[in-house]
C-alpha positions in Angstrom: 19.2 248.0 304.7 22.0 245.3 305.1 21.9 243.7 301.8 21.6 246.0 298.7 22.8 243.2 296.2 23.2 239.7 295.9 25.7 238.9 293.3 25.6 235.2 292.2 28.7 234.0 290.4 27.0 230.4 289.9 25.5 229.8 286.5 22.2 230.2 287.7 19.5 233.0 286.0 18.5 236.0 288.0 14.8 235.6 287.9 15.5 232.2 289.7 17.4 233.1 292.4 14.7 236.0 293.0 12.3 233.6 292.9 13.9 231.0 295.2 14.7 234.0 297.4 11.3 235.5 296.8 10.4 231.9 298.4 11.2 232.8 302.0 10.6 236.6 302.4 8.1 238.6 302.1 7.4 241.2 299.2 8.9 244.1 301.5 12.1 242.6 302.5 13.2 241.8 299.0 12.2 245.7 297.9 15.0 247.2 296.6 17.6 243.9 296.9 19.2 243.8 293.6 20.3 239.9 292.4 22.5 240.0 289.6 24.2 236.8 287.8 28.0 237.8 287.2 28.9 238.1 283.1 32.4 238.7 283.6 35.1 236.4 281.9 38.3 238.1 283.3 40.1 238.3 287.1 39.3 242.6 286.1 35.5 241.5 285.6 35.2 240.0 288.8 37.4 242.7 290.6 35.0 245.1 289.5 32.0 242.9 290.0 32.2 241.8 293.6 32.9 245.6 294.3 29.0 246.5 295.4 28.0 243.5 296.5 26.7 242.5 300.3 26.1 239.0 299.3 28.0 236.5 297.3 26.8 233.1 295.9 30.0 231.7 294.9 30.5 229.3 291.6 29.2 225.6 292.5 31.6 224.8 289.5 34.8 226.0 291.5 35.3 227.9 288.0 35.0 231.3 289.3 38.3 231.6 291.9 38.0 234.1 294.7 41.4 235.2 295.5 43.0 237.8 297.6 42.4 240.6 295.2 38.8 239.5 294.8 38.7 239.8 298.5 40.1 242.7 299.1 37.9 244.6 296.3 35.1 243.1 298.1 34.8 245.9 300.7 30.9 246.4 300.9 30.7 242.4 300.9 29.0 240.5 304.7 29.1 236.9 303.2 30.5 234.6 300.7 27.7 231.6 300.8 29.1 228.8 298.1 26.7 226.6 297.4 28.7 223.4 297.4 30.7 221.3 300.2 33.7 222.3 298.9 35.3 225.6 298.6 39.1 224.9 297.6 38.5 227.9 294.9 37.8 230.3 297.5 40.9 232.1 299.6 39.1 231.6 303.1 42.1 233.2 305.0 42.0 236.0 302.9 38.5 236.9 303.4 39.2 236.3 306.9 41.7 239.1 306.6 39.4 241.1 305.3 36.5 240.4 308.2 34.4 238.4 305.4 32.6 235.0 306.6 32.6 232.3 304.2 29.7 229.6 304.8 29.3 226.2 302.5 26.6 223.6 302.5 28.5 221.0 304.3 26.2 218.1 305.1 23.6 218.4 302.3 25.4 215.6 300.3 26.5 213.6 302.9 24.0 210.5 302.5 24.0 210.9 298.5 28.3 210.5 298.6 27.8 207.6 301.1 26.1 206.4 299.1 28.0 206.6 296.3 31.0 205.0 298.3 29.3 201.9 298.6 28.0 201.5 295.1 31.6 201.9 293.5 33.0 199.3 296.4 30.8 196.7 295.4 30.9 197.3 291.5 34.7 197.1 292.1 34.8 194.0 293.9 32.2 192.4 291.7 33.9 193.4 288.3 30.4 194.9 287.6 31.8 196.5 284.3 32.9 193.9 283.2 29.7 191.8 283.3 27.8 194.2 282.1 30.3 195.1 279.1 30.1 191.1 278.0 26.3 190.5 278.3 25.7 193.9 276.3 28.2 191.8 273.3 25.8 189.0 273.9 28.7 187.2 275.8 27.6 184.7 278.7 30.7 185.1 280.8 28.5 182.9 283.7 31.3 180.9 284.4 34.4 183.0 282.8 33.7 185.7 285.6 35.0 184.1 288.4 38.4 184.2 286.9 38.2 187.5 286.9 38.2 187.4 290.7 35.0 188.5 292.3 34.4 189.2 295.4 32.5 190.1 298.4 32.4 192.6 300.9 31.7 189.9 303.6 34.7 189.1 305.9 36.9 191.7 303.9 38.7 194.6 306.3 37.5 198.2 304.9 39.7 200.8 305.8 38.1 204.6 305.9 40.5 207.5 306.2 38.6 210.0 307.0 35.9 210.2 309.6 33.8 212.9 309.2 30.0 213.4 308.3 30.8 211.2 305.3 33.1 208.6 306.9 30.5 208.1 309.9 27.8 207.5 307.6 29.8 204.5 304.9 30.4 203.1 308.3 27.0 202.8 308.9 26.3 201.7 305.5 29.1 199.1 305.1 28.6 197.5 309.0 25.4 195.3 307.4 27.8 193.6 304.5 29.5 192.4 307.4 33.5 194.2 306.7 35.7 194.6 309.5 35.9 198.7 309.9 39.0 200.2 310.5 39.9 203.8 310.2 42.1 207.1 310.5 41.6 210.6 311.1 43.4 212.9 312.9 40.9 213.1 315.5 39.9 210.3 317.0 36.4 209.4 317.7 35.1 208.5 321.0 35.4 205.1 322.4 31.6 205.3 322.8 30.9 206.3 319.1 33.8 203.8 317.5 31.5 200.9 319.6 28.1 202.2 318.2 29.7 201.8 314.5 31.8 198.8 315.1 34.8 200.9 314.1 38.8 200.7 315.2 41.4 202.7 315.1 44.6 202.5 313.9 47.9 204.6 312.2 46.9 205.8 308.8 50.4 203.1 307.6 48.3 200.2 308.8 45.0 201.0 307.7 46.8 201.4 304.1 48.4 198.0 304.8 45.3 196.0 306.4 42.3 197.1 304.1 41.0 194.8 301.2 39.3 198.4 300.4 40.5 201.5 301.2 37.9 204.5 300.6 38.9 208.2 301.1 36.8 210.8 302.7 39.4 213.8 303.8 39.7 216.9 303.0 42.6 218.0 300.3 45.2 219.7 302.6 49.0 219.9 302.5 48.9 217.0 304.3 46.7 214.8 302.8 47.8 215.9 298.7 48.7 212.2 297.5 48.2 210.9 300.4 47.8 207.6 298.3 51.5 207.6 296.6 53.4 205.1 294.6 55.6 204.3 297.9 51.9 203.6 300.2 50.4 201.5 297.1 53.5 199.3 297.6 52.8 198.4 301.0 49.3 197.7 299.9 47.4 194.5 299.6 47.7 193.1 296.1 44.0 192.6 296.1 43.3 195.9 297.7 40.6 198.1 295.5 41.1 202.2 296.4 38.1 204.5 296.2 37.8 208.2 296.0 34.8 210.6 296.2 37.1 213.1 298.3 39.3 215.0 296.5 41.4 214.0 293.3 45.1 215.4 294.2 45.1 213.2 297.5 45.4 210.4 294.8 48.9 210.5 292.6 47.0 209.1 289.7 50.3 208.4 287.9 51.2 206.2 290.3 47.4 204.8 290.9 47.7 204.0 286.6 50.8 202.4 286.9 50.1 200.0 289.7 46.5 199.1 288.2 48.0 198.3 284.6 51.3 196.0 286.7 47.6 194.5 288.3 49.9 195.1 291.8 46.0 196.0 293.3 42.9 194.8 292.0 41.3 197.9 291.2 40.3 201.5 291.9 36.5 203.6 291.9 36.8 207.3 291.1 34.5 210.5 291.5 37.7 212.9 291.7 40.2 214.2 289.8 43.3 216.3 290.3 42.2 218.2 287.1 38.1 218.6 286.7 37.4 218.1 283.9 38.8 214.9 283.8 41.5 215.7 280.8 42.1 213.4 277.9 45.9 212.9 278.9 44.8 211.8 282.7 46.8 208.7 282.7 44.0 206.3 284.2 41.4 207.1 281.5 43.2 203.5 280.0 44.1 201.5 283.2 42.4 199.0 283.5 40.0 197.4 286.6 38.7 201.1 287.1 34.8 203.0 287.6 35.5 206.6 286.7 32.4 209.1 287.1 32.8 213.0 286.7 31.9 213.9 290.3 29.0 213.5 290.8 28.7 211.5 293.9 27.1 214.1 296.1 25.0 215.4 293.4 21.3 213.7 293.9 18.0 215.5 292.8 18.1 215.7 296.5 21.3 216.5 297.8 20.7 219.5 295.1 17.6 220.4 296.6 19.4 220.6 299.9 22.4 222.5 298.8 19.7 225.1 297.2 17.6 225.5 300.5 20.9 225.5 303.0 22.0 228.4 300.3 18.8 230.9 300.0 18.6 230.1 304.0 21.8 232.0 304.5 21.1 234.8 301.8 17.6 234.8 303.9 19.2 235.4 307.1 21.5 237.7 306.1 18.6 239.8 304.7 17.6 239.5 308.3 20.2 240.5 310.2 20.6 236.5 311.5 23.1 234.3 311.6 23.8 232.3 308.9 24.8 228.7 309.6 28.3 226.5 308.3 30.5 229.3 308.5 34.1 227.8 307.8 36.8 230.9 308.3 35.5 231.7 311.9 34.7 235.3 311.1 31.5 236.3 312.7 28.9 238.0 310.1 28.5 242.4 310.9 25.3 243.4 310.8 26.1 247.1 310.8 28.3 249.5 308.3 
């Protein structure tokens, strides 16, 4: 048998997972699998853990880091399956190293952060907030809003850095409030798909310079880690609102904090932060003009049901000597020992 144990280091019970599993296979092919939830509290714990374990449900929490040594103790292991887009708490190379593939859930959340995007652009631009915070004091700010300066998305230039399964599909939801689209990525799209979404290109300097809303949908590289910096806000428009369902370091939130209080940009919508949890000295938890919401843009009753199903799917195939899909270190799963 390939798979003797499937350890989960999510917080998620055992009879659960057996059950999910349970789902999918028959009675037979789940005879003698042990799943076990991990307990363990230390980087020993986990060592020790992940040492007889074919199958790995990493922590959707990104609490649980998988590091070299977790790796390398991993010797029995045939695939890490996190159940989450991201994986920035996992050492990919170094299960790579060690012949381990590493799969995520890409695209199961791809509509629900979309749609997220959109939401915080508008609420942004129409000081939603702020409305809502006046009526709820029984204040009729009918007239006193527009001094606020609120806006529409009509005519304005959105700028998306980033185009990728999320980027594509903001595109496709912003196009009907009639913005002009502009983008960058490092790989440009085709000239066939930037007509079908009414999209152009330009250098990642002028989309920063151009946009009356920037949104931010790449991953958190070298690269890209504050990509949005004190010197880029400057060449900004001052009416310019920034938003971020990405990742929180490609955002220097000092320097995001400082420009909102100097009002040198209109505002800023946030799912992301450099620390998760958001922690009580993060400097924009008091700037002003800002939506802050603890992650949760991908994380719909159905994006969640997706993420689950793309998740058991792999532990499935794996039980089956398949291939499991969204592998993202290149290592090819062995179906032998």
């Amino acid at each position: 048998m390939l798979v003797k144990k499937v350890l989960i280091l999510s917080p998620l019970p055992e009879d659960a997972a057996r059950m999910l599993i349970g789902s999918k296979v028959t009675a037979a092919e789940l005879e003698g699998v042990v799943i076990a939830t991990y307990k363990g509290s230390s980087q020993a714990d986990l060592v020790q853990a992940v040492a007889d374990a074919d199958v790995i449900i990493g922590d959707y929490t990104n609490n649980v880091a998988m590091d070299a040594d977790v790796m390398r103790a991993a010797k029995q292991c045939v695939l890490i399956q996190q159940p989450s887009t991201g994986y920035q708490h996992i050492d990919v190379n170094a299960a790579a190293r060690e012949g381990i593939p590493v799969a995520n859930t890409a695209g199961t959340n791809t509509f629900a952060v979309a749609e997220h995007t959109i939401m915080l652009i508008l609420a942004c631009l129409r000081k939603l907030l702020l409305a809502h915070e006046k009526t709820r004091r029984a204040e009729w700010a009918q007239d006193e809003m527009p001094l606020y300066g609120v806006f529409e998305l009509w005519g304005k230039t959105l700028g998306i850095i980033g185009m990728g399964r999320i980027g594509k599909e903001v595109a496709r939801r912003a196009k009907p409030f009639g913005p002009r689209l502009i983008y960058y990525d490092v790989d440009r799209l085709s000239p066939e798909l930037e007509r079908s979404l009414d999209l152009t290109y330009h250098a990642l300097d002028e989309v920063m310079a151009q946009s009356d809303v920037i949104t931010l949908h790449t991953p958190l590289t070298p690269q890209t880690t504050n990509l949005i910096n004190a010197e880029r806000i400057a060449k900004m428009k001052p009416n310019v609102v920034i938003v971020n369902v990405s990742r929180g370091a490609i955002v220097d939130e000092a320097a995001l904090a400082v420009a909102l209080k100097e009002k040198r940009i209109q505002g800023a919508g946030l799912d992301v932060f450099a620390d998760e949890p958001i922690m009580p000295k993060n400097p924009l938890l008091d700037a002003p003009n800002i939506i802050l919401t603890p992650h949760i843009a991908g994380a719909t009753n159905e994006s969640r049901s997706r993420i689950i199903e793309m998740t058991i799917d792999n532990v499935v195939s794996m039980l089956r000597g398949q291939e499991p899909v969204n592998i993202v270190n290149g290592v090819k799963p062995r179906f032998s020992r």
